[in-house]
NULUM-324489 format. One record per atom (N, C-alpha, C): residue in three letters; x, y, z. Coordinates in Angstrom, 2 decimals. Atoms other than C-alpha are relative to their C-alpha. Layout:
BEGIN
["ALA",[X,Y,Z]]
...
This chain:
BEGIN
["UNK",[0.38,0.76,1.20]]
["UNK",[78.41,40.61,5.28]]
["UNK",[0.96,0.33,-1.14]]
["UNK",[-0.31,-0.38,1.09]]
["UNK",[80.82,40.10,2.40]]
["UNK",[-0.63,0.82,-1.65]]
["UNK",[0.66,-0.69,1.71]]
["UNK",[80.15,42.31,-0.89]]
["UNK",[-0.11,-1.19,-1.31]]
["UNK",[-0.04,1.26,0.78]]
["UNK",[79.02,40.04,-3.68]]
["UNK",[1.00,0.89,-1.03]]
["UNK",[-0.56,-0.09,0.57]]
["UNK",[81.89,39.70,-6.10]]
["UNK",[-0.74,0.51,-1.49]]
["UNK",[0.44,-0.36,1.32]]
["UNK",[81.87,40.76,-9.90]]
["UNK",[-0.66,-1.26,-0.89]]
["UNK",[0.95,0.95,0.69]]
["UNK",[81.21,37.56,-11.28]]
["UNK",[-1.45,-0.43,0.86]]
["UNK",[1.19,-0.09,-0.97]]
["UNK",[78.31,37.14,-8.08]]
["UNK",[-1.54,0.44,-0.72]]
["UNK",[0.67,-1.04,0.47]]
["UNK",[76.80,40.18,-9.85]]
["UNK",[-0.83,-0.73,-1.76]]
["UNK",[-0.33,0.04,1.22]]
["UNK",[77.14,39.13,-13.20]]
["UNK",[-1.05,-1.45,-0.38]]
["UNK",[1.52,1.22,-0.42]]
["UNK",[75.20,35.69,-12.49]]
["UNK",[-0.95,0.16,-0.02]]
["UNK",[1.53,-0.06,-0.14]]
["UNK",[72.41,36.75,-10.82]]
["UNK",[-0.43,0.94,-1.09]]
["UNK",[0.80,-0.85,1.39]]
["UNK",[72.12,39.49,-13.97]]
["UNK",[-0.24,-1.15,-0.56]]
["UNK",[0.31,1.11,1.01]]
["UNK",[71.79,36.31,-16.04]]
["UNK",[-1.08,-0.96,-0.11]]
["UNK",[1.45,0.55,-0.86]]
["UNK",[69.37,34.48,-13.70]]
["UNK",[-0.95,0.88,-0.40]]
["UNK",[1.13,-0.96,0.73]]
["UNK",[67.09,37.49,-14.27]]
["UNK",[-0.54,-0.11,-1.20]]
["UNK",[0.27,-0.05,1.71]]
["UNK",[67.47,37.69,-17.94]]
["UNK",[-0.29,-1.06,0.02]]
["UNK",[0.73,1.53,0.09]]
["UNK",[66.48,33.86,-18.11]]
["UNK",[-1.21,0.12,0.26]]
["UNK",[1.32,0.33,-0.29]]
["UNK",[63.57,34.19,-16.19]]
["UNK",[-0.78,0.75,-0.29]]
["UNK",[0.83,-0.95,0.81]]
["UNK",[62.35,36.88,-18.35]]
["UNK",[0.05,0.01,-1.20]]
["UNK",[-0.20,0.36,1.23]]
["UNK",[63.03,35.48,-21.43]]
["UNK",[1.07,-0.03,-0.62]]
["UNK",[-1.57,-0.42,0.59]]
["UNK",[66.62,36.17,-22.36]]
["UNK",[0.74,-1.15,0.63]]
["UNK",[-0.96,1.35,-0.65]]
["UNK",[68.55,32.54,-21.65]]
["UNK",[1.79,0.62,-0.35]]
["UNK",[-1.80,0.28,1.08]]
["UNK",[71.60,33.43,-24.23]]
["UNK",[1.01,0.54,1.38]]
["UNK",[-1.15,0.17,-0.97]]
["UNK",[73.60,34.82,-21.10]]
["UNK",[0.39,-1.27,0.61]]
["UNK",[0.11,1.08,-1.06]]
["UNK",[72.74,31.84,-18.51]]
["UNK",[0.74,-0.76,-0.81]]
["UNK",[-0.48,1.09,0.97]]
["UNK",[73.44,29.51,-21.52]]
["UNK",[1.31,0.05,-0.04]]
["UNK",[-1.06,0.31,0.08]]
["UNK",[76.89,30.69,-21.74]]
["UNK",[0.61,0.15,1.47]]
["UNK",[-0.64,0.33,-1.14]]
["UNK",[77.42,30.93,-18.29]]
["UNK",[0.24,-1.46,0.40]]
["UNK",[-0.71,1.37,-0.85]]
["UNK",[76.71,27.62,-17.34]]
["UNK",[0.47,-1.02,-1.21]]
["UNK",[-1.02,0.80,1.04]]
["UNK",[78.50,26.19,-20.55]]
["UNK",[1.49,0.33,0.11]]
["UNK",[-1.43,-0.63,-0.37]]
["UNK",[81.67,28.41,-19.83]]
["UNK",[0.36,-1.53,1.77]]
["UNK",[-0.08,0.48,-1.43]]
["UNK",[80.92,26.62,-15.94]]
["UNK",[0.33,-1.89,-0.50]]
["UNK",[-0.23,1.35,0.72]]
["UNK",[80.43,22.85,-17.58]]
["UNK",[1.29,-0.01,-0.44]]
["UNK",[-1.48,0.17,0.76]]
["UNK",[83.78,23.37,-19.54]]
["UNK",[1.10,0.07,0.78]]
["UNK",[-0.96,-0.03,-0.93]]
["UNK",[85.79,24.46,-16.63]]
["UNK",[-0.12,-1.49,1.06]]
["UNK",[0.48,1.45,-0.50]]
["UNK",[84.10,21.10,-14.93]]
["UNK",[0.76,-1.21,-0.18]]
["UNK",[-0.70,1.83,0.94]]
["UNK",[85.31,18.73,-17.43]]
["UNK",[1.26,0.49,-0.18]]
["UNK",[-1.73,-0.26,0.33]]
["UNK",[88.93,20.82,-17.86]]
["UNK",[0.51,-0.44,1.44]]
["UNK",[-0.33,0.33,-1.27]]
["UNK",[88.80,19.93,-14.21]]
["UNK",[0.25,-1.65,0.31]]
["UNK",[0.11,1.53,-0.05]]
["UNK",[88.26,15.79,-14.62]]
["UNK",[-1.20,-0.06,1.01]]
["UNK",[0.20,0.27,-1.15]]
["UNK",[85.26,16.62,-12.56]]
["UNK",[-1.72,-0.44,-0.56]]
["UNK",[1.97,0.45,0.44]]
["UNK",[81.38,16.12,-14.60]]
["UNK",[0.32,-0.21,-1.59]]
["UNK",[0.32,0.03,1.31]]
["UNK",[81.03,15.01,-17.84]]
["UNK",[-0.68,1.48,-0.99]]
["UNK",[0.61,-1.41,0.49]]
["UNK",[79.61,18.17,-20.38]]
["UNK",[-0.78,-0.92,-1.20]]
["UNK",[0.71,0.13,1.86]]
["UNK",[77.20,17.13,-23.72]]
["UNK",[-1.15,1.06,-0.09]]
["UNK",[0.39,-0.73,1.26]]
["UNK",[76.83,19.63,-26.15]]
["UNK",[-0.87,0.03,-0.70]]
["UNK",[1.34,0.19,1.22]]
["UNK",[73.98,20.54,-28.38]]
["UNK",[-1.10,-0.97,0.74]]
["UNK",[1.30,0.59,-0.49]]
["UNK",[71.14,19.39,-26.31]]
["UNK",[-0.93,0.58,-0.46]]
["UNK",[1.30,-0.66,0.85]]
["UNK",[68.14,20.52,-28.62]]
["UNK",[-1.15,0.47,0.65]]
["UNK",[1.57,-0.06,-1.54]]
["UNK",[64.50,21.55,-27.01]]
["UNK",[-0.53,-1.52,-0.56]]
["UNK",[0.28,1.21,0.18]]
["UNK",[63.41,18.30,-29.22]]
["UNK",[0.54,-0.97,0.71]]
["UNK",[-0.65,0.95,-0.53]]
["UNK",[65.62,16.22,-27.48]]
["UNK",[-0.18,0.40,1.89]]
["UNK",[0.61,-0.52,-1.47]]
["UNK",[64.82,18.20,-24.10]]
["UNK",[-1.31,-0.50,0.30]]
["UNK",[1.79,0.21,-0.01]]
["UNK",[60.67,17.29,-24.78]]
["UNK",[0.32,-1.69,-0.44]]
["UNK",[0.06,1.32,-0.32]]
["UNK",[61.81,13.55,-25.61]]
["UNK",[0.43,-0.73,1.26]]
["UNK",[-0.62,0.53,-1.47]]
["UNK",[63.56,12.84,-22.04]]
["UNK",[-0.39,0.89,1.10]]
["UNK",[0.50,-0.26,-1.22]]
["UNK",[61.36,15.06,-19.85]]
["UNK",[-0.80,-1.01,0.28]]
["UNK",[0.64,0.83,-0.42]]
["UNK",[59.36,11.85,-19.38]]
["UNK",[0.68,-0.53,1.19]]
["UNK",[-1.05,0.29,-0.89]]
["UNK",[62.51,10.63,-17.29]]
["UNK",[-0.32,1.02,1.16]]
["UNK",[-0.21,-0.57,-1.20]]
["UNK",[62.57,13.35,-15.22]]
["UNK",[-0.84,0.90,0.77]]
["UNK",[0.98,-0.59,-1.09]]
["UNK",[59.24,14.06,-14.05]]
["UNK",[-0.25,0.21,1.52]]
["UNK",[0.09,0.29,-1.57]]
["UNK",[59.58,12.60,-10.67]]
["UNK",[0.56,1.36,0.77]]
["UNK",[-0.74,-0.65,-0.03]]
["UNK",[61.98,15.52,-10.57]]
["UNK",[-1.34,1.43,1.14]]
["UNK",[0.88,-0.82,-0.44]]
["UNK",[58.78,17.98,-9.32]]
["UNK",[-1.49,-0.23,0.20]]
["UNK",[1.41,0.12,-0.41]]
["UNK",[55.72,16.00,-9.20]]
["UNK",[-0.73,1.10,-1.24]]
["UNK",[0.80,-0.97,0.76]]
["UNK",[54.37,17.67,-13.05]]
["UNK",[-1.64,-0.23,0.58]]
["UNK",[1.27,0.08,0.30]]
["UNK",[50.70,18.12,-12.62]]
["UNK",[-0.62,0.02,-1.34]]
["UNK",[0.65,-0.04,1.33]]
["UNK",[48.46,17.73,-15.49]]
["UNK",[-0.88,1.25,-0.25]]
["UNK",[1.14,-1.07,-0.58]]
["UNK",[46.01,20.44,-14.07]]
["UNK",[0.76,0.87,0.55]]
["UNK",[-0.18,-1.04,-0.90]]
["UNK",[47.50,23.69,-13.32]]
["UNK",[-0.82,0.75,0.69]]
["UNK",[1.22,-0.71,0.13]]
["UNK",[44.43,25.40,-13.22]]
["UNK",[-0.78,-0.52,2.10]]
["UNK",[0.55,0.94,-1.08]]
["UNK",[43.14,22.68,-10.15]]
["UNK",[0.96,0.38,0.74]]
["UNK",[-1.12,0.42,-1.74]]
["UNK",[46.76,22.47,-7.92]]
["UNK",[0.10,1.49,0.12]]
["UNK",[-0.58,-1.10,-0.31]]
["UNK",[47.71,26.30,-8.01]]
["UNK",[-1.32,0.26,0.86]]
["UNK",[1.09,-0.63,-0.84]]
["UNK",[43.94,27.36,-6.99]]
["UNK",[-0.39,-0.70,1.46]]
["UNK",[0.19,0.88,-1.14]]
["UNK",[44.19,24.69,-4.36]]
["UNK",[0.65,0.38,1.45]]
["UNK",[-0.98,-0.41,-0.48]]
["UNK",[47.47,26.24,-3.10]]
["UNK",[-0.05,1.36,0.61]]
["UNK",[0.32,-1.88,0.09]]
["UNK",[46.89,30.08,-3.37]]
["UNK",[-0.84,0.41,0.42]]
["UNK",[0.88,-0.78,-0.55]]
["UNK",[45.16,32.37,-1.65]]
["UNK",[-0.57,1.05,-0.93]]
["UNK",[0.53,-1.34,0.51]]
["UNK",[42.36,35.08,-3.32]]
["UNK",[0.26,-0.61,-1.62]]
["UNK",[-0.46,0.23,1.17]]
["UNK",[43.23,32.91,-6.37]]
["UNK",[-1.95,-0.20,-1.11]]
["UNK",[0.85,0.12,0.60]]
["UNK",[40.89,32.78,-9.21]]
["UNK",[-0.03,-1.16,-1.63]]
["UNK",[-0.30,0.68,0.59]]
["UNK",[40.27,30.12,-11.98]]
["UNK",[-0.39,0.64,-1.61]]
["UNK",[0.63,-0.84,1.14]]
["UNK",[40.78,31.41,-15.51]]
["UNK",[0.16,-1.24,-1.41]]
["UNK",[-0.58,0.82,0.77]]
["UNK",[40.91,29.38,-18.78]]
["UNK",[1.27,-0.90,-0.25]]
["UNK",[-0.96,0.98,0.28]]
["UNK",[44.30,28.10,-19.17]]
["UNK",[0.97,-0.02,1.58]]
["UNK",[-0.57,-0.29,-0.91]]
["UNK",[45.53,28.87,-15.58]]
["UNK",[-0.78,0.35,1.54]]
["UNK",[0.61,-0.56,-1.21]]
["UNK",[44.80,30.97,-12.54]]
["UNK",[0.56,1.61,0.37]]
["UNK",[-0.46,-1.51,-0.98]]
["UNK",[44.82,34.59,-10.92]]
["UNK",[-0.25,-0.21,1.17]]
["UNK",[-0.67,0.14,-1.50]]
["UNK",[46.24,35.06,-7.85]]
["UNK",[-0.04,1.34,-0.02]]
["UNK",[-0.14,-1.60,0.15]]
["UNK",[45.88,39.20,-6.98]]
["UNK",[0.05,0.62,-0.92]]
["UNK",[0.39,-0.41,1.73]]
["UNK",[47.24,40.93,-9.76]]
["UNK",[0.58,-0.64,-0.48]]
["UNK",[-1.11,1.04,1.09]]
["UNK",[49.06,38.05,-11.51]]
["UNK",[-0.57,-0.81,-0.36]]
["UNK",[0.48,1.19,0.01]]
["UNK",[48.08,35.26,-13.43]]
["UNK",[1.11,-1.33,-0.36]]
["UNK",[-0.81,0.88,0.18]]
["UNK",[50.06,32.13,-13.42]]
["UNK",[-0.96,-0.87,-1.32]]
["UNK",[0.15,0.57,0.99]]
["UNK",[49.34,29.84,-16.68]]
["UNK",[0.85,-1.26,-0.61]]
["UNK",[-0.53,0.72,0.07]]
["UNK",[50.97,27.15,-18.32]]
["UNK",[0.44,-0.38,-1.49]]
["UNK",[-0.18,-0.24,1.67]]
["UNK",[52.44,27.53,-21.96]]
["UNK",[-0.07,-1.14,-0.72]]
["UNK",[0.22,1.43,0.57]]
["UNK",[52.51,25.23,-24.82]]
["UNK",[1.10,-0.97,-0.30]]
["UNK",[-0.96,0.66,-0.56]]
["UNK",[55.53,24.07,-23.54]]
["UNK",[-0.11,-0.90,1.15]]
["UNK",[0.37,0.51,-1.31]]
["UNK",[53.82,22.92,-20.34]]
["UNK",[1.15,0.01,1.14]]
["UNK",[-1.15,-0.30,-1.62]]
["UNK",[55.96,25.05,-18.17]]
["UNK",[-1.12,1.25,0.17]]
["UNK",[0.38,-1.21,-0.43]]
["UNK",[54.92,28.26,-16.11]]
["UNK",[0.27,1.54,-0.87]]
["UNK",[-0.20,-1.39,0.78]]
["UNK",[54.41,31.61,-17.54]]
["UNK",[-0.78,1.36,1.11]]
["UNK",[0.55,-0.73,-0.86]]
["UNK",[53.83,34.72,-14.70]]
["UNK",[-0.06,1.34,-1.25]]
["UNK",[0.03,-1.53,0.64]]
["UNK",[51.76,38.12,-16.06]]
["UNK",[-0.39,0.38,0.91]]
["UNK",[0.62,-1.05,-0.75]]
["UNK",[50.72,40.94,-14.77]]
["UNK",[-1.64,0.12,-0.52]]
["UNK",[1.68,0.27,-0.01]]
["UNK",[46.71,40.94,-14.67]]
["UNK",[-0.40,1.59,-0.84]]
["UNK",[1.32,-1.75,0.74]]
["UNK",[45.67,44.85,-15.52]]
["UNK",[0.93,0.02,-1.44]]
["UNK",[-0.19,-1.01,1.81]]
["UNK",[48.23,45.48,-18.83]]
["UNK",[0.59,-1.83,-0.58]]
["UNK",[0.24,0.89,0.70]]
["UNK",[48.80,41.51,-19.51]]
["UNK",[1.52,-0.32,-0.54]]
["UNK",[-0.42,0.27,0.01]]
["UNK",[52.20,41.83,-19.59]]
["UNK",[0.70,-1.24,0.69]]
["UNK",[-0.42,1.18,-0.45]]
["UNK",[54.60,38.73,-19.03]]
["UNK",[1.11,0.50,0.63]]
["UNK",[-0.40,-0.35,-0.73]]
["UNK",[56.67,39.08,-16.21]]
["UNK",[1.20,-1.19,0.43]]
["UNK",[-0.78,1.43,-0.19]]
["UNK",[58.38,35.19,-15.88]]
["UNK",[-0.83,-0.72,-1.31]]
["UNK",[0.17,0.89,0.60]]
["UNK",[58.28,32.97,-18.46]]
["UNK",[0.49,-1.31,-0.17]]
["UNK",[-0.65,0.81,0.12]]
["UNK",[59.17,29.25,-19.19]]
["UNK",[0.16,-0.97,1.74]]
["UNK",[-0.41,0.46,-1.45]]
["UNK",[59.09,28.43,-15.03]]
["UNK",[-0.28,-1.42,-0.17]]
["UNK",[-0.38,1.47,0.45]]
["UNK",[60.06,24.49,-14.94]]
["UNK",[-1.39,-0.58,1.63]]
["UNK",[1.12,0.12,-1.48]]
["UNK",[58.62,24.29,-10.91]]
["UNK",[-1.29,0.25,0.22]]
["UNK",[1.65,-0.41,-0.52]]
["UNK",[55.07,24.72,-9.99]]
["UNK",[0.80,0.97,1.39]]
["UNK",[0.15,-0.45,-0.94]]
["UNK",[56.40,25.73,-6.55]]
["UNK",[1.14,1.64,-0.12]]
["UNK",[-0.82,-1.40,-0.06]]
["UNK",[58.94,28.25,-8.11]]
["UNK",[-1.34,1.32,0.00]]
["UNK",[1.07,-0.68,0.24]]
["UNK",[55.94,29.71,-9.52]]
["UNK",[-0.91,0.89,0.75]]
["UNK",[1.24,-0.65,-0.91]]
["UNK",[54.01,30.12,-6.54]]
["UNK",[0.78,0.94,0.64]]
["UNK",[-0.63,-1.06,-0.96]]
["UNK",[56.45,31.76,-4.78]]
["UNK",[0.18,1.13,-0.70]]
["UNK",[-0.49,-1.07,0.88]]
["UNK",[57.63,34.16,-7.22]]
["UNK",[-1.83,0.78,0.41]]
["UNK",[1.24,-1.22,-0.63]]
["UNK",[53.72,35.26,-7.01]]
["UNK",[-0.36,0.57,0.94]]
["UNK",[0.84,-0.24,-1.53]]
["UNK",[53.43,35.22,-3.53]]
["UNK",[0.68,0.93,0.61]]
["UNK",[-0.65,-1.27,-0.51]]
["UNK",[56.28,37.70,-3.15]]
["UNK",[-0.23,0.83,-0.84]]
["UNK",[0.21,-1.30,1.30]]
["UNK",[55.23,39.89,-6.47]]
["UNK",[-1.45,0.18,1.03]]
["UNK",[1.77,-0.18,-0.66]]
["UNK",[51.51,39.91,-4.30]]
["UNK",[0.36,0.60,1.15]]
["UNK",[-0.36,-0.54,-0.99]]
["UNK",[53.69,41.03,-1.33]]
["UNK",[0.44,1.13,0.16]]
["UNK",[-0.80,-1.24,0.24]]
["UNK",[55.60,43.85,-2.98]]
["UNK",[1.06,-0.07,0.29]]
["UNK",[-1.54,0.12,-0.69]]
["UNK",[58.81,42.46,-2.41]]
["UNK",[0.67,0.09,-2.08]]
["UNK",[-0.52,-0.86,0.99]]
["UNK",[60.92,44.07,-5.55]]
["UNK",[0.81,-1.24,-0.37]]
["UNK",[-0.56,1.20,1.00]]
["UNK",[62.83,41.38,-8.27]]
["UNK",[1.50,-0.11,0.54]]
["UNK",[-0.84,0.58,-0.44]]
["UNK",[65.93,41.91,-6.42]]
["UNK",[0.27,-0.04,1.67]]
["UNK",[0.21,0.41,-1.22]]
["UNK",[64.86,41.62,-2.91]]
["UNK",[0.91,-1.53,0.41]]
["UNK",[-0.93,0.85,-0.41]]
["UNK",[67.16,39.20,-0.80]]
["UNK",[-1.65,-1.88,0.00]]
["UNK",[0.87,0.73,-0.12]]
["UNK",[63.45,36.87,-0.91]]
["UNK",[0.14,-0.59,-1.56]]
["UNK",[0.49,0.15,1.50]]
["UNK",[62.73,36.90,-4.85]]
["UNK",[1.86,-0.71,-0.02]]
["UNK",[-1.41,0.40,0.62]]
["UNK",[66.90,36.59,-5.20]]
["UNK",[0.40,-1.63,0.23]]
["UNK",[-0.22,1.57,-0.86]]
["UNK",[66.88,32.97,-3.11]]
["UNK",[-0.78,-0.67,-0.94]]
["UNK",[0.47,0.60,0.58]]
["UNK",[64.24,31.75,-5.09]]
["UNK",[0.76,-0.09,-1.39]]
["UNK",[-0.19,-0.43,0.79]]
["UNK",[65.24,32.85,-8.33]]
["UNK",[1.72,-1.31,-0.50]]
["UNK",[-1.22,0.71,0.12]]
["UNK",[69.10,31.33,-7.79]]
["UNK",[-0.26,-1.65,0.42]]
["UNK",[0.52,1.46,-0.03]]
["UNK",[67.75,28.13,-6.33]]
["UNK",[-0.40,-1.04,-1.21]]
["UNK",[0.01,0.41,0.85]]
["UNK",[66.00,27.60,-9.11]]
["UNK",[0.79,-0.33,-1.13]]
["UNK",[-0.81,0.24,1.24]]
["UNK",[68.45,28.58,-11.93]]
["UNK",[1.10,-1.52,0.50]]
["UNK",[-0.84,1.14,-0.56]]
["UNK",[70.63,25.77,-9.84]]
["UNK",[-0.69,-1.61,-0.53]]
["UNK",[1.14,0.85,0.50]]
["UNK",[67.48,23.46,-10.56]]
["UNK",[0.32,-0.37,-1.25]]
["UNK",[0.15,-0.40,1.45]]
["UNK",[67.79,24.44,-13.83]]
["UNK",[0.93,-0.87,-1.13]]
["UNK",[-1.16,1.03,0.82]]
["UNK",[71.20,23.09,-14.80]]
["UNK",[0.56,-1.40,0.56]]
["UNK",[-0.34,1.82,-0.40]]
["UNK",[71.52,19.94,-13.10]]
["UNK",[-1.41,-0.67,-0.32]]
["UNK",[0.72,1.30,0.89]]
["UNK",[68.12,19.08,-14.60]]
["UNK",[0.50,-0.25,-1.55]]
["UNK",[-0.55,0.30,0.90]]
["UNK",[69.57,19.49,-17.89]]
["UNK",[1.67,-0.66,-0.01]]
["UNK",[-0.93,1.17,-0.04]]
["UNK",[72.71,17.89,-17.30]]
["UNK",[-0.55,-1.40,0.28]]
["UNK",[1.17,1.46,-0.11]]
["UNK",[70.60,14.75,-16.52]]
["UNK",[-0.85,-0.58,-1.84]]
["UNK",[0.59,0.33,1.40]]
["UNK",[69.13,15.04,-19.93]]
["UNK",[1.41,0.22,-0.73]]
["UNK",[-0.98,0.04,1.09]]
["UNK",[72.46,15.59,-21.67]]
["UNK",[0.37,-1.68,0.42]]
["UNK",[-0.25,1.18,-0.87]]
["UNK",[73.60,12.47,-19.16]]
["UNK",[-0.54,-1.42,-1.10]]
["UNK",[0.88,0.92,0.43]]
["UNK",[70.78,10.17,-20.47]]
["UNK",[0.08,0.11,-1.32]]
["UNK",[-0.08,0.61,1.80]]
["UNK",[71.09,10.78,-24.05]]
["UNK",[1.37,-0.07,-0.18]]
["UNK",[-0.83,0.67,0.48]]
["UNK",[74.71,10.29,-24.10]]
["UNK",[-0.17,-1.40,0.32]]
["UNK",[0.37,1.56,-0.48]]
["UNK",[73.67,6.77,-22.34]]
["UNK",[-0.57,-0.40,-1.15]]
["UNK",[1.16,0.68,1.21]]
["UNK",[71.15,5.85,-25.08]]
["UNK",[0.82,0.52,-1.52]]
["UNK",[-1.25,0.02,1.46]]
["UNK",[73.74,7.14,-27.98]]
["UNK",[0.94,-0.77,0.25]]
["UNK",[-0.62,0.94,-0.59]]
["UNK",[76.26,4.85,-25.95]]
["UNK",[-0.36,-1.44,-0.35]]
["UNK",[0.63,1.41,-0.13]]
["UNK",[73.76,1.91,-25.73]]
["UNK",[-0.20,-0.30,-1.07]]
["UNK",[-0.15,0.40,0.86]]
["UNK",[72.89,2.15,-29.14]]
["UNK",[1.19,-0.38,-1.15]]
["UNK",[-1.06,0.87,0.98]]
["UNK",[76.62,1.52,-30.61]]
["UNK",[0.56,-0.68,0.57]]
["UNK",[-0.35,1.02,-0.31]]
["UNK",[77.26,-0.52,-28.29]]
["UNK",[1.04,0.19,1.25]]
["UNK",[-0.99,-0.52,-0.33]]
["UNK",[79.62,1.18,-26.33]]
["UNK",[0.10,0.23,2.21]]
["UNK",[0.29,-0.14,-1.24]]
["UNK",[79.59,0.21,-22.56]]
["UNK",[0.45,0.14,0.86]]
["UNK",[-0.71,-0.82,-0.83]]
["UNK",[82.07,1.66,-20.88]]
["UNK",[-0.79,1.40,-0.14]]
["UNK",[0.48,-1.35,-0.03]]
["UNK",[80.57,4.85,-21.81]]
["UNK",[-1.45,-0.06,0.40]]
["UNK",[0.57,0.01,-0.26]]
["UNK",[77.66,3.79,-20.96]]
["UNK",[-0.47,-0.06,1.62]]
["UNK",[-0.17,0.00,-1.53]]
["UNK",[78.14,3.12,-17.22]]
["UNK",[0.62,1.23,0.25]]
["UNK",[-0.61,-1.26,-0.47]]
["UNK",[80.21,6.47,-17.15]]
["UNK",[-2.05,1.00,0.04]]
["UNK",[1.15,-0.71,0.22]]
["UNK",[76.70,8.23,-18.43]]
["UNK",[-1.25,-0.36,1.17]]
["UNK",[0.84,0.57,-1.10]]
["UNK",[74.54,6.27,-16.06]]
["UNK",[0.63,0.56,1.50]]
["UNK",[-0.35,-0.39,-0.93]]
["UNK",[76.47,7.24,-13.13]]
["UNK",[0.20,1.89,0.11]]
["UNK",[0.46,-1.55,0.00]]
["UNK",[76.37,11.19,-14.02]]
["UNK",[-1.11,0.24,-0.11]]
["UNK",[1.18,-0.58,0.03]]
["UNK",[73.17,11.03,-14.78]]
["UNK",[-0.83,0.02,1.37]]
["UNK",[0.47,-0.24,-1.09]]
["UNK",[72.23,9.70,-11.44]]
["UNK",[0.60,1.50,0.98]]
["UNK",[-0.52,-0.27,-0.79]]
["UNK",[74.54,12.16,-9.90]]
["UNK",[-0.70,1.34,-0.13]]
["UNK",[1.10,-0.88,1.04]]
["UNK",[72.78,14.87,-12.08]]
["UNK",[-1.27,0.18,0.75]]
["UNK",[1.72,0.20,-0.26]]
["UNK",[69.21,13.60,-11.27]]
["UNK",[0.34,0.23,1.85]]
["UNK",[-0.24,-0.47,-1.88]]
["UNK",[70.67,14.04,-7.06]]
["UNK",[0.22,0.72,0.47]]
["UNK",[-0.23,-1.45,-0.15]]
["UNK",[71.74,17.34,-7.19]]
["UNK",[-1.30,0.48,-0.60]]
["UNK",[1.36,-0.89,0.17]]
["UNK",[68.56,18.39,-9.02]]
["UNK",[-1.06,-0.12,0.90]]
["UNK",[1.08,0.44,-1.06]]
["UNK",[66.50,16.73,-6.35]]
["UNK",[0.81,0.83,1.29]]
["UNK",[-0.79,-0.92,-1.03]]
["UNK",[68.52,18.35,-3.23]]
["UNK",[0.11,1.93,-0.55]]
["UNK",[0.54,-1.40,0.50]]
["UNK",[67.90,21.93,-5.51]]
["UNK",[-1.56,0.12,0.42]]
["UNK",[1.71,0.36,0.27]]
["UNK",[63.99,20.74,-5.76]]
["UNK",[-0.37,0.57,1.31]]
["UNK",[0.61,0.40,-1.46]]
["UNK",[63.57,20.18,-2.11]]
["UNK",[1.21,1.32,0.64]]
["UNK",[-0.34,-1.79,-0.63]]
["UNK",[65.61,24.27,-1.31]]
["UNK",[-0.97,0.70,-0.45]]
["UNK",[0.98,-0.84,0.09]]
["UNK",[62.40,25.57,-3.25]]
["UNK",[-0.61,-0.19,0.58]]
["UNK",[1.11,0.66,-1.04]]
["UNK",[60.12,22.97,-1.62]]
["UNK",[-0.10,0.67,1.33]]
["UNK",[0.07,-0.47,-1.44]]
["UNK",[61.13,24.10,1.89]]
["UNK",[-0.13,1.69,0.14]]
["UNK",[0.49,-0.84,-0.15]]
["UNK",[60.74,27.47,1.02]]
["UNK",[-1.41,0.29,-0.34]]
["UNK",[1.75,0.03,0.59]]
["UNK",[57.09,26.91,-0.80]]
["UNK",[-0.39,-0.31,1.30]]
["UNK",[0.81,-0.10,-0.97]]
["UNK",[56.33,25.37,2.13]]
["UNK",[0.13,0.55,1.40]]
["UNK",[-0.16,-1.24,-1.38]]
["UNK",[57.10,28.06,4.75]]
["UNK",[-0.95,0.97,-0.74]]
["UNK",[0.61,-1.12,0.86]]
["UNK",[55.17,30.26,2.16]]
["UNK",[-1.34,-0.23,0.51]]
["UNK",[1.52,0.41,0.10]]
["UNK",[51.71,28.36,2.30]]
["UNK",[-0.86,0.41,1.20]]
């Protein structure tokens, strides 16, 4: 088995820090990654994508995971030993929840700390618990698959939303060459995030 390289390393530190609250690495990783993209002639990049402007075009890209409205209902449906608590569910010692972001948030049950925050997937979610319930350690070759899958998830759903609002800043001046360029990244965007979707999917469902 090759040794993972320095930048390898340096990634998955970033992946971590993301999914524990700390983006500002990831962020400049995959903006450094975007820039080398477009110095390449090879994806479009837009800049300054806001969370406002992130929460007006997740309507678009629900299909993206099947949101539920009910976490509380699909996780306890899913999970084993799970329990139903006000805004969520316990599962062993964890409780999965659903912030007022209406993404995932994993704690720890006895001291209430937060352990994942911000999770976009339902099914990242489950898994991440179902190996923290197993005792498999944050950089276990199990937790590490999920973890990178997702962050992969991660940035080709937001390229899809940068995609789509350069389209609709396009459409509104009129501008339709650029507008067919944006439409065609965004699908390409929205096809790579679906082919990410469905590497958690097939591991959620080997999990269940």
């Amino acid at each position: 088995m090759t040794a993972p390289s320095r930048k390898d390393v340096d990634a998955m530190a970033n992946i971590l820090a993301a999914l524990n609250g700390d983006k500002s690495k990831l962020t400049e990783q995959v903006s450094a990654e975007k820039k080398a993209r477009e110095d390449a002639g090879v994806i479009d990049t837009t800049p300054g994508v806001k969370s406002e402007d992130i929460k007006a075009m997740g309507g678009i890209l629900k299909n993206f995971y099947g949101v539920s409205d009910n976490v509380s209902k699909k996780v306890a449906r899913t999970m084993n030993e799970s329990k139903k608590t006000d805004r969520g569910v316990e599962v062993g010692s964890f409780i999965v929840e659903k912030n007022k972001d209406d993404l995932y948030d994993i704690r720890y049950h006895h001291t209430s700390d937060t352990l994942f925050e911000d999770i976009r997937l339902y099914e990242t979610a489950y898994l991440l618990v179902k190996y923290l319930n197993e005792g498999k350690k944050i950089n276990s070759p199990e937790m590490t698959k999920v973890i990178s899958s997702n962050a992969l998830f991660e940035t080709y759903y937001y390229d899809a939303i940068g995609h789509k609002q350069t389209y609709n800043k396009a459409k509104k001046r009129g501008y339709f060459d650029k507008m067919d360029i944006a439409e065609a990244r965004f699908d390409k965007a929205k096809t790579d995030a679906n082919m990410a979707r469905k590497q958690i999917k097939s591991l959620y469902e080997s999990k269940r």
